[in-house]
C-alpha positions as CSV (number, residue, x, y, z in Angstrom):
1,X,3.0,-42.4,64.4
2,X,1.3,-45.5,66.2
3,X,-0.7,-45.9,62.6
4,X,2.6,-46.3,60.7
5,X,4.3,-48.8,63.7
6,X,1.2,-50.9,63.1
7,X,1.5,-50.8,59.5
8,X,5.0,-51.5,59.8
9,X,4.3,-54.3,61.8
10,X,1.5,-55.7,59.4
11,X,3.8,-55.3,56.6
12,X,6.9,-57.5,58.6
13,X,4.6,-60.4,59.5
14,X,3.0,-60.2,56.2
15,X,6.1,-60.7,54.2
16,X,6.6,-64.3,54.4
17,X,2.7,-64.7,53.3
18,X,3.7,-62.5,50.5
19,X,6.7,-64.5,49.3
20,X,5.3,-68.3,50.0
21,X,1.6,-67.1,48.7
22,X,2.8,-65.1,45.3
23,X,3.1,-67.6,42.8
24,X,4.5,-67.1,39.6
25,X,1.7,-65.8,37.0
26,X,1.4,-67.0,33.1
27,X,2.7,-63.5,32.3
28,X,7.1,-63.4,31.8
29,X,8.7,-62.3,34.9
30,X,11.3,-60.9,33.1
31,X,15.4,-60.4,33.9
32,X,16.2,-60.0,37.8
33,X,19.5,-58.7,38.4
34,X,21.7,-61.3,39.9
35,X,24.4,-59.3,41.0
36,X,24.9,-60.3,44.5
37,X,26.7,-56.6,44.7
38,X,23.3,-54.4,45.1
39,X,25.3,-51.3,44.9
40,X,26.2,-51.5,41.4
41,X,24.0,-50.3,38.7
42,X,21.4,-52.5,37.3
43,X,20.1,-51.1,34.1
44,X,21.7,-52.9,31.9
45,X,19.3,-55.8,32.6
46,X,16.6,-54.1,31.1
47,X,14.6,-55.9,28.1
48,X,16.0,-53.8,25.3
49,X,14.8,-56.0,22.4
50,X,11.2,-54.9,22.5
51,X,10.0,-53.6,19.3
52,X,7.2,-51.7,20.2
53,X,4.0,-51.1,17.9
54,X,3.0,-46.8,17.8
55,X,4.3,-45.5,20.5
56,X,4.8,-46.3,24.0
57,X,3.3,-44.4,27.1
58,X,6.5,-43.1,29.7
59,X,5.6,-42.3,33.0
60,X,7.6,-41.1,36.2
61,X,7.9,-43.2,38.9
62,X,7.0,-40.7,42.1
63,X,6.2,-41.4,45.8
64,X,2.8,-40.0,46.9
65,X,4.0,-36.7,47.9
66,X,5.7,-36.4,44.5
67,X,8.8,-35.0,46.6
68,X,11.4,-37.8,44.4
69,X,11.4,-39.2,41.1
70,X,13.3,-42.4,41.5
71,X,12.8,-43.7,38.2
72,X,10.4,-44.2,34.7
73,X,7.8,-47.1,33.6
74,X,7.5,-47.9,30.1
75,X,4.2,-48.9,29.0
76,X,3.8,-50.5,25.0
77,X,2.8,-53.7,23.2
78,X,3.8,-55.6,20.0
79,X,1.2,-57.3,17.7
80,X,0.8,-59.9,20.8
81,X,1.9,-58.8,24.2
82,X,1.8,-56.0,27.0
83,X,5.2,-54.9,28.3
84,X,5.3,-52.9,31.3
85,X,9.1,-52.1,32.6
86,X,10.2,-50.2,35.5
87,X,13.5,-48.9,35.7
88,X,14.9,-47.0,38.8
89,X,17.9,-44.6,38.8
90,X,20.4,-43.6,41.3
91,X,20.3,-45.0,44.8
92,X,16.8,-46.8,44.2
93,X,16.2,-49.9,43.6
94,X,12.9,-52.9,43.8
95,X,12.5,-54.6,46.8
96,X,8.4,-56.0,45.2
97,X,7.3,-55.3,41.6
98,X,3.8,-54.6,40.8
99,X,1.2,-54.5,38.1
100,X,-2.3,-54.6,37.4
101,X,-3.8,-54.4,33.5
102,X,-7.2,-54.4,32.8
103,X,-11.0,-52.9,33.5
104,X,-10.9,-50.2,36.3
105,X,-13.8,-51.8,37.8
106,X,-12.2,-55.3,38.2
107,X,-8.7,-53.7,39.7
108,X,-10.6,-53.8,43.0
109,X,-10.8,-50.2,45.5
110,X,-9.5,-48.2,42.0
111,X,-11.8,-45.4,40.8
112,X,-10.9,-43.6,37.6
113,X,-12.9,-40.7,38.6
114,X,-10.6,-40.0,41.7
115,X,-13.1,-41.6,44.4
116,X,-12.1,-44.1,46.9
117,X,-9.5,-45.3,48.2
118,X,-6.3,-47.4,46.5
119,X,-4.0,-48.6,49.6
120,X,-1.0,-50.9,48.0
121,X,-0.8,-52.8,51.6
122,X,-5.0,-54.0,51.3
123,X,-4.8,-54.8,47.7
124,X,-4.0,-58.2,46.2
125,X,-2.4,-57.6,42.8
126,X,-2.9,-60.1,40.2
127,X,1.1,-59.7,39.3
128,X,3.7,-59.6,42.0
129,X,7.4,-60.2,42.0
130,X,9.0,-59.8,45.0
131,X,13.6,-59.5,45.6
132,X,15.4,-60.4,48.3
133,X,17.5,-58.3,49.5
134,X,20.3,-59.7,48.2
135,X,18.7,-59.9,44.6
136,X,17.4,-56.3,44.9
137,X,16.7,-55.3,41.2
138,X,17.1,-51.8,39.3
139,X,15.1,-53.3,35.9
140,X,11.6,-55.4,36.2
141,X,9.5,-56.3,32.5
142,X,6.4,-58.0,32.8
143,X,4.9,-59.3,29.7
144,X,0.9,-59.9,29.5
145,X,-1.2,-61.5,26.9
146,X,-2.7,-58.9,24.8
147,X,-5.6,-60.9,23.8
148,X,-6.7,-60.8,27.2
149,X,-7.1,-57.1,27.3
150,X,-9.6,-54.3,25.7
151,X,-8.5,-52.1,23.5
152,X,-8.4,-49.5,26.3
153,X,-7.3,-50.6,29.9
154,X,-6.0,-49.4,33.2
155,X,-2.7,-49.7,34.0
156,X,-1.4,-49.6,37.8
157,X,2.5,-50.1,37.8
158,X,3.9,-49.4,41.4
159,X,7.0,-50.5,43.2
160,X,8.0,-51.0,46.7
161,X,11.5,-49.6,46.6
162,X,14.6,-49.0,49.0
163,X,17.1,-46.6,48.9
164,X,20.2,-48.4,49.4
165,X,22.4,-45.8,51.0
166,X,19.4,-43.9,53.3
167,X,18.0,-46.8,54.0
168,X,14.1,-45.2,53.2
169,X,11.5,-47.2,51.6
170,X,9.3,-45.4,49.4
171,X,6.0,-46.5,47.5
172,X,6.6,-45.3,44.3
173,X,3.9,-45.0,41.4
174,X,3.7,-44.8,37.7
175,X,2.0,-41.2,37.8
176,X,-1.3,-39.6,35.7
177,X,-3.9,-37.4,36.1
178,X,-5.8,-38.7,39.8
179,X,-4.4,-39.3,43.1
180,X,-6.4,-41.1,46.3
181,X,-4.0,-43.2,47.7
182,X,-2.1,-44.2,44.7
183,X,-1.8,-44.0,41.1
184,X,-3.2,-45.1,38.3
185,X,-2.7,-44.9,34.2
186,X,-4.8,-45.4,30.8
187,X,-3.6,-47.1,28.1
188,X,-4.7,-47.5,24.3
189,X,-3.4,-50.5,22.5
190,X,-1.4,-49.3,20.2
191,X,-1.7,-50.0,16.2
192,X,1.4,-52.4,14.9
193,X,0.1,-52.6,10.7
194,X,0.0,-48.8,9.5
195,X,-3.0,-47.7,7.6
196,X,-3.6,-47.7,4.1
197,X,-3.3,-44.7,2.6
198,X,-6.8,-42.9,1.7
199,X,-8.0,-43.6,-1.5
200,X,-7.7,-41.2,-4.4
201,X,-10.4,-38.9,-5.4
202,X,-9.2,-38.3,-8.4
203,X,-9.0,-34.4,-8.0
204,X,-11.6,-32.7,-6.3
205,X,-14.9,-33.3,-4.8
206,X,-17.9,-31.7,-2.8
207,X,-17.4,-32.8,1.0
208,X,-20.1,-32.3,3.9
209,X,-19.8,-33.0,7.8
210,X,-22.5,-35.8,8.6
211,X,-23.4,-35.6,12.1
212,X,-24.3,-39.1,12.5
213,X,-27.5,-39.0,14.9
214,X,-28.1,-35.2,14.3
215,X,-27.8,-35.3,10.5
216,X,-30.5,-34.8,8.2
217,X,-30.0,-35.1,4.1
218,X,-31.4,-32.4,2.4
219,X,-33.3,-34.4,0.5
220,X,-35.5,-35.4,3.5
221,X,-36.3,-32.0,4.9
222,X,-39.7,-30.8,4.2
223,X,-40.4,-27.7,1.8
224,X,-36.7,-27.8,0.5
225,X,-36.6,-28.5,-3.6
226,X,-32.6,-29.4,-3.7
227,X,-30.6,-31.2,-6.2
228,X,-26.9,-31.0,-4.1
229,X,-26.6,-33.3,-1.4
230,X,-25.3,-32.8,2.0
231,X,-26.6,-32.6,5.6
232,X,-28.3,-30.6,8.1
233,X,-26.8,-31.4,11.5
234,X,-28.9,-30.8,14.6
235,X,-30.5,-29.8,16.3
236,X,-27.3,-29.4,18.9
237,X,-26.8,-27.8,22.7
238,X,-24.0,-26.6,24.3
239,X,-21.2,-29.0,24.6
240,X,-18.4,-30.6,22.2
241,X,-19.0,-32.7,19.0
242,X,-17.5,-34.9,16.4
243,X,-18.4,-35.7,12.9
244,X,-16.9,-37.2,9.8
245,X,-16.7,-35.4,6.6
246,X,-17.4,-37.6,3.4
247,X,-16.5,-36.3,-0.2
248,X,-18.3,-37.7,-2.9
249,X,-21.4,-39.4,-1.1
250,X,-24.5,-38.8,-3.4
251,X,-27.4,-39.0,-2.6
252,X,-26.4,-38.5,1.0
253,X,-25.0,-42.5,0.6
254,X,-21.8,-42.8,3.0
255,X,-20.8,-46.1,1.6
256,X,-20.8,-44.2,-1.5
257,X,-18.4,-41.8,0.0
258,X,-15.0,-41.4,1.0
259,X,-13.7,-39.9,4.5
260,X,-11.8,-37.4,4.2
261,X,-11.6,-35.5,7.4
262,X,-13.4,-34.5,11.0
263,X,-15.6,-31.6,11.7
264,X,-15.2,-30.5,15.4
265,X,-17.9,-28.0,17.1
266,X,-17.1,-26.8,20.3
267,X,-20.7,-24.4,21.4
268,X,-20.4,-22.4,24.4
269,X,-23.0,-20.3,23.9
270,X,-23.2,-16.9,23.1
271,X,-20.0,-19.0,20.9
272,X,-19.3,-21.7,18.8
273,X,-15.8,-22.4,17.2
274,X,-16.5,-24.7,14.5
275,X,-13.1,-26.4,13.3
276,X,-12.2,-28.4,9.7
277,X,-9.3,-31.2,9.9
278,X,-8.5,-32.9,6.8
279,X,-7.0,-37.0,7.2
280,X,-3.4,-37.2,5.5
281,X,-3.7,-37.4,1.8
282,X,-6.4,-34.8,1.5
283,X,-6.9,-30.2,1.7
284,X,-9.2,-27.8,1.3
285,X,-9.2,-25.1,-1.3
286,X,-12.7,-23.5,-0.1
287,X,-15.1,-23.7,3.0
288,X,-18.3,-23.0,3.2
289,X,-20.3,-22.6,6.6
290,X,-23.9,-22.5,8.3
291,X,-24.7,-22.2,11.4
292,X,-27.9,-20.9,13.0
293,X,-31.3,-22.0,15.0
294,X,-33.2,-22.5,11.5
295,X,-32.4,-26.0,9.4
296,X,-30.5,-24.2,6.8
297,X,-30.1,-20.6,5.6
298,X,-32.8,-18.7,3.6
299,X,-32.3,-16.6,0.6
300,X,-35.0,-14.1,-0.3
301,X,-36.7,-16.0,2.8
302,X,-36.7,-19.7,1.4
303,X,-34.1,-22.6,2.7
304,X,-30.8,-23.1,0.2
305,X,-29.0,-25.6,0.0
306,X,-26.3,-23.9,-2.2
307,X,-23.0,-23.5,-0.4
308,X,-22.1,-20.2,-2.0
309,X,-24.9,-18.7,0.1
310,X,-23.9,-20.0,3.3
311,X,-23.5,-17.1,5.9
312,X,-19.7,-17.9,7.0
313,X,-17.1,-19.1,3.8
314,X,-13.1,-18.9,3.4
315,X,-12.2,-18.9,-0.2
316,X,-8.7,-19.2,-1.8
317,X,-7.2,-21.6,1.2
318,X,-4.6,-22.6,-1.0
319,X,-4.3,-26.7,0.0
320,X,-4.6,-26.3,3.4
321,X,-5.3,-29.3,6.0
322,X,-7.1,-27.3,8.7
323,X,-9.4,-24.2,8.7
324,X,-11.6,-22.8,11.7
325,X,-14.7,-20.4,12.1
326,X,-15.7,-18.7,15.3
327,X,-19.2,-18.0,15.2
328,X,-20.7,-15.3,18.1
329,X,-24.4,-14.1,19.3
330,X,-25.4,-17.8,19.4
331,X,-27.8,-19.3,22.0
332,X,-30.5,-21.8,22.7
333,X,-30.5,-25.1,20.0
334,X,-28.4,-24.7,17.1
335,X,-28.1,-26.5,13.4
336,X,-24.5,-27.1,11.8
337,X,-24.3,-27.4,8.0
338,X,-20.6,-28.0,6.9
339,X,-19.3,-27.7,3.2
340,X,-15.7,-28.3,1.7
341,X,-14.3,-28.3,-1.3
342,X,-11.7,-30.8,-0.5
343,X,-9.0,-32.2,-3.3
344,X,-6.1,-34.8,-3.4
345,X,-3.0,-33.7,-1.6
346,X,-0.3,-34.2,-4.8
């Protein structure tokens, strides 16, 4: 009790620091409601004329305790900014707006991981907008460069709100995954020109998952006389992997090659559950699959590259865009040797 009077008092004293220190940032603070009647509903003020690019991130505005839900934030960018907007609901409303955007490690006592501590009253945000209490405020946009930001960032939104009929102040927080003494979020920028479609491969072609670090062409493994292409992918431990699938790369050339898909191995030994996705504009009509402690399979005790005597295959799938093997009485390092027949989707 004597911990909150203190802070309390801290929080009183600080106040005018706050609102003579906080000066306005390059970012848009954008629409305060000006109603000097704080009881009526503010939402109107909202920006409604973003056009967003993908899709935005929505998040619930909770106290710590999650015991209320006073409101959402709404996270999304165009070709050239960030918009974060709070809006409150019912009898809430913003007495200080606040937001940070960027790298975890620059927001300052924030730990992705869930460590350390995040107290809103120690912290010195790099955007603050702070209401009177006659301009309390149910709406708040900020708009941030986007040029300024990763591809990837931390987002903090919080609020230090009122109810204006109890009289309670709550901290209230956009909410995600880890709690210390706040919350934060993660956001991806999101894409604004849609991607080409895939080019054509003008029916059907031979497609292998290249495991990138782990892959070895046929051509290059010792003792194996081969004319297909394709790759040997491993040797692998327990864990969760993945690759690309490219059709048509001879000679085991990718730039030769077209991606068509993702390969996705999941081993837990004695299991591995080895999945095939297809990108839009491409399915599979046959699967062929190896997977072992040896390079490749042997036939009549000599390595093959020849899909048709691969261990594990699905014929007949008829066009589909997915397809998935579960592989048992696995263990110790394994090798993954992935073949498709993959075709235009028309």
């Amino acid at each position: 009790m004597k911990k909150q009077i203190r802070r309390s008092i801290f929080l009183l004293f600080a106040a005018p620091i706050f609102f003579l220190g906080c000066q306005k940032s390059e970012i848009t603070d954008e629409v305060k409601n000006t109603n000097p009647n704080p009881n009526s509903e503010g939402s109107e003020s909202l920006k409604s004329t973003i056009t967003y690019c993908g899709t935005p991130l929505n998040a619930n505005l909770v106290d710590f305790e999650e015991t209320i839900i006073a409101g959402t934030a709404v996270i999304g960018n165009d070709e050239t900014k960030l918009y974060v907007s709070y809006e409150l609901t019912g009898d809430w409303w913003i007495q200080n707006a606040v937001l940070f955007a960027g790298p975890a490690d620059s927001a300052g006592l924030i730990h992705p991981d869930g460590s350390g501590q995040f107290a809103p009253w120690y912290w010195n945000p790099p955007y603050r907008h702070d209401f009177f209490p006659w301009d309390f405020t149910q709406t708040h946009t900020y708009e941030v460069d986007l040029s300024t930001l990763d591809n990837c960032f931390t987002v903090v939104a919080y609020i230090y709100s009122k109810n204006l009929v109890t009289g309670e102040h709550k901290y209230i927080w956009g909410k995600s995954v880890s709690k210390v003494s706040g919350y934060y979020l993660e956001y991806c920028k999101q894409n604004c020109t849609p991607p080409p479609p895939p080019p054509p491969l003008g029916g059907c072609e031979t497609g292998y998952a290249y495991g990138e670090s782990y892959a070895t062409c046929f051509l290059n493994i010792p003792g194996v006389n081969s004319n297909n292409w394709g790759w040997s992918n491993g040797q692998i431990g327990a864990g969760n992997y993945t690759w690309p699938i490219y059709a048509g790369a001879g000679q085991c050339n990718i730039d030769n090659g077209i991606l068509v898909g993702y390969l996705q191995v999941n081993y837990a030994p004695p299991s591995a559950t080895v999945t095939y996705s297809m990108l839009d504009g491409y399915i599979m009509n046959v699967t062929h699959l190896y997977v072992g402690t040896q390079i490749l399979p042997k036939k009549k005790n000599k390595y093959t590259t020849a899909p048709g005597q691969f261990p594990y295959k699905h014929c007949n799938l008829n066009g589909t865009s997915s397809d998935t093997f579960t592989i048992n009485g696995l263990s110790g390092l394994i090798y993954v040797v992935a073949h498709t027949e993959v075709c235009d989707d028309i």
